[in-house]
C-alpha positions as a printed Julia matrix, in Angstrom:
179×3 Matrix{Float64}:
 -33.6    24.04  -34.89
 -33.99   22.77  -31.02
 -35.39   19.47  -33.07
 -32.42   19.2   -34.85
 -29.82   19.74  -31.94
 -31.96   17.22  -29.8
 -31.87   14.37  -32.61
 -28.22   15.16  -32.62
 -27.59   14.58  -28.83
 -30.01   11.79  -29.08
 -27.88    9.92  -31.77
 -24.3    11.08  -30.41
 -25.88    9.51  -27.21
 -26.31    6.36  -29.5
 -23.36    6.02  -30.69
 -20.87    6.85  -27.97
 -23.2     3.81  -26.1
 -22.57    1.6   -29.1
 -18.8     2.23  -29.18
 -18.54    1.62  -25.41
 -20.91   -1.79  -25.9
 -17.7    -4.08  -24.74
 -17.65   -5.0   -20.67
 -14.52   -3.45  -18.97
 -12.77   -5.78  -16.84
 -13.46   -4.23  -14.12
 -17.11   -4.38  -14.93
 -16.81   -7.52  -15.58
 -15.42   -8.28  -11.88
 -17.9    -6.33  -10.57
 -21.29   -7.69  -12.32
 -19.68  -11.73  -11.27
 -18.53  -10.67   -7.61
 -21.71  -11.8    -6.04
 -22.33  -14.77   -8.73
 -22.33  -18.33   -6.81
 -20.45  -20.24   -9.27
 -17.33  -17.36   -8.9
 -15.42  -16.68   -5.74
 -14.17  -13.14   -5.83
 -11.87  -12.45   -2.99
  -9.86   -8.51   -3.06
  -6.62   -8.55   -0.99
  -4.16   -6.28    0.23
  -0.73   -6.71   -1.11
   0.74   -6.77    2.63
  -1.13  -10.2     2.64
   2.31  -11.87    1.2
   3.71  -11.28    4.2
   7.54  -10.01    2.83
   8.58   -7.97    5.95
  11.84  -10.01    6.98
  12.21  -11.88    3.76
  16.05  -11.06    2.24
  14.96   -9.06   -0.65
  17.06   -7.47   -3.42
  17.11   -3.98   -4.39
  14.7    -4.69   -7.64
  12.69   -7.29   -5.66
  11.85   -4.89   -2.56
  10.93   -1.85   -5.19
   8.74   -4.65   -7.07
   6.76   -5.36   -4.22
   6.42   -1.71   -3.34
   4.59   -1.06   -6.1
   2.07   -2.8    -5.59
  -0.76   -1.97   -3.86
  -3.75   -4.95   -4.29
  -4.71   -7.98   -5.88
  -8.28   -8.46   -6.89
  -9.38  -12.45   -7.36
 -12.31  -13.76   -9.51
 -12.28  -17.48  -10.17
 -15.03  -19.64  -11.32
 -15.48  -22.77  -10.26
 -16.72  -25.61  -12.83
 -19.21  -28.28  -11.67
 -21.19  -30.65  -13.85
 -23.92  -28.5   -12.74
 -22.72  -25.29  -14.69
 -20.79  -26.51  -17.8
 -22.87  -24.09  -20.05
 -22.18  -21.09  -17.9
 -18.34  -22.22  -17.26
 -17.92  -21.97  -21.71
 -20.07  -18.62  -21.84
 -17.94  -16.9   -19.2
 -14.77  -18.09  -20.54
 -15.49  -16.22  -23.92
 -16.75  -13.05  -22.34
 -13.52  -13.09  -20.42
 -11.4   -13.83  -23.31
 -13.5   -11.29  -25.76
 -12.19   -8.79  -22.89
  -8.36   -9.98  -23.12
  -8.41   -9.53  -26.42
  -9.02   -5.6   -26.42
  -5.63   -3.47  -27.97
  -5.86   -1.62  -24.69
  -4.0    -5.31  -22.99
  -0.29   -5.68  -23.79
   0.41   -9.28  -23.58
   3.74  -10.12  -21.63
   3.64  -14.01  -21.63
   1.54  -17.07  -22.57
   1.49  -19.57  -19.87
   1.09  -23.81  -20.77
   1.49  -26.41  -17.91
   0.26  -29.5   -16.5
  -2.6   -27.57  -14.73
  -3.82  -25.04  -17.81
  -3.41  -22.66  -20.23
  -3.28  -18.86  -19.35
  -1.91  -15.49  -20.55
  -0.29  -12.75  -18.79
  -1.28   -8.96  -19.67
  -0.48   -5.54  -18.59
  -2.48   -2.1   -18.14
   0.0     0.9   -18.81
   3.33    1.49  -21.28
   6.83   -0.45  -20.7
   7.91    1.52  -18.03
   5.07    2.21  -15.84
   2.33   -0.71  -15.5
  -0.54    0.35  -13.23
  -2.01   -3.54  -14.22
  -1.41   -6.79  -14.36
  -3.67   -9.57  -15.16
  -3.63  -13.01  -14.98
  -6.28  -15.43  -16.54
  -5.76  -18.99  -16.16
  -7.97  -21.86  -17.22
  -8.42  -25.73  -16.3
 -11.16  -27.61  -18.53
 -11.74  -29.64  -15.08
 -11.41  -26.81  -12.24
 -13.03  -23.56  -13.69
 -10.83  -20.51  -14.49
  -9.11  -17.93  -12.49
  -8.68  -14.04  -13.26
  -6.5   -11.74  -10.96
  -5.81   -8.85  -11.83
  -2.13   -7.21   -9.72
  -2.96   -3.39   -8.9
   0.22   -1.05   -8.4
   1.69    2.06   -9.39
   4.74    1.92  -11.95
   4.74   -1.17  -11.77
   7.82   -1.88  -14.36
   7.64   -5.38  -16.31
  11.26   -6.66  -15.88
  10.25   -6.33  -11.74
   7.56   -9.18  -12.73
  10.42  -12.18  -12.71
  11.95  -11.02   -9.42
   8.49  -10.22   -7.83
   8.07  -14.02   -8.16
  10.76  -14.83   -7.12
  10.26  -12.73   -4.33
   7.07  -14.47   -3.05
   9.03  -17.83   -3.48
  11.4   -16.77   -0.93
   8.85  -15.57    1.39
   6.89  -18.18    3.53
   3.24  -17.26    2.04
   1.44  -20.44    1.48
  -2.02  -18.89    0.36
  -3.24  -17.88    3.91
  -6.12  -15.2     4.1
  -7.13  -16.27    0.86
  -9.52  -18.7     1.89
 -11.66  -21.15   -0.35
  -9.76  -18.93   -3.49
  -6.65  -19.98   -2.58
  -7.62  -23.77   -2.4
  -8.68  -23.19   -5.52
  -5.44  -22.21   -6.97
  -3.55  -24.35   -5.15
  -5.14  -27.03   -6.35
């Protein structure tokens, strides 16, 4: 009997590893923080500097909710073509999970890129945004708040456009973006 219930655990074991197989984001920020081809920067969402900016009702409750921003971006050399396509599908393969509500799909002159939430209509605890150049690299930020609610997403950038933040604190990361 105590073989039995062992096998048991032993293949339950298994299989919840198995089911679980697919990196989190979060892992995934994580295991490529201290990778030299990604710059991985976590900031404070008092960084954009909004005290004193003439905010709206909806625009000052957007920007109290949230609370950080974490930054992963890789950069793409000639050096690390190979690596830039292999982490591009890992990150993607991780996008694509049911758990990620997409909001928007972004085009312009600079990339392509998608916009995803954590959380239900009303209360989004996450927001990520994954952006890639075939020249630069990609970038993957991911917005941490509390309730954060998706109409609040619009005036929250409109919001940092009023504001004088120009990237500062950001360092090499926010060259990067910029640019």
């Amino acid at each position: 009997m105590k073989n039995i219930i062992k096998s048991i655990l032993v293949a339950g074991t298994i299989l919840l590893a198995s089911c679980s197989s697919q990196q989190s984001l979060q892992e995934y920020y994580v295991d490529n923080s201290e990778n030299p081809n990604f710059i991985a920067l976590d900031v404070p969402a008092s960084i954009l500097k909004m005290d004193g900016v003439d905010l709206s009702d909806t625009q000052s409750k957007a920007i109290e909710s949230l609370k950080k921003f974490n930054l992963l971006a890789f950069r793409k050399t000639a050096d690390n073509v190979a690596e830039y396509k292999a982490e591009k599908i890992k990150v993607k393969e991780i996008l694509k999970d049911d758990e990620f509500v997409e909001l928007m799909k972004i085009n312009s002159q600079y990339g392509k890129g998608v916009i995803k939430y954590l959380g239900d209509e009303t209360a989004i605890d996450e927001v990520i945004i994954y952006g890639d150049s075939k020249d630069k690299g990609f970038a993957l930020v991911r917005v941490l708040g509390k309730d954060m609610n998706p109409a609040h997403i619009v005036q929250l950038m409109q919001a940092i456009q009023k504001s004088d933040y120009n990237g500062e604190g950001l360092g090499e990361i926010g060259a990067f973006l910029k640019g």
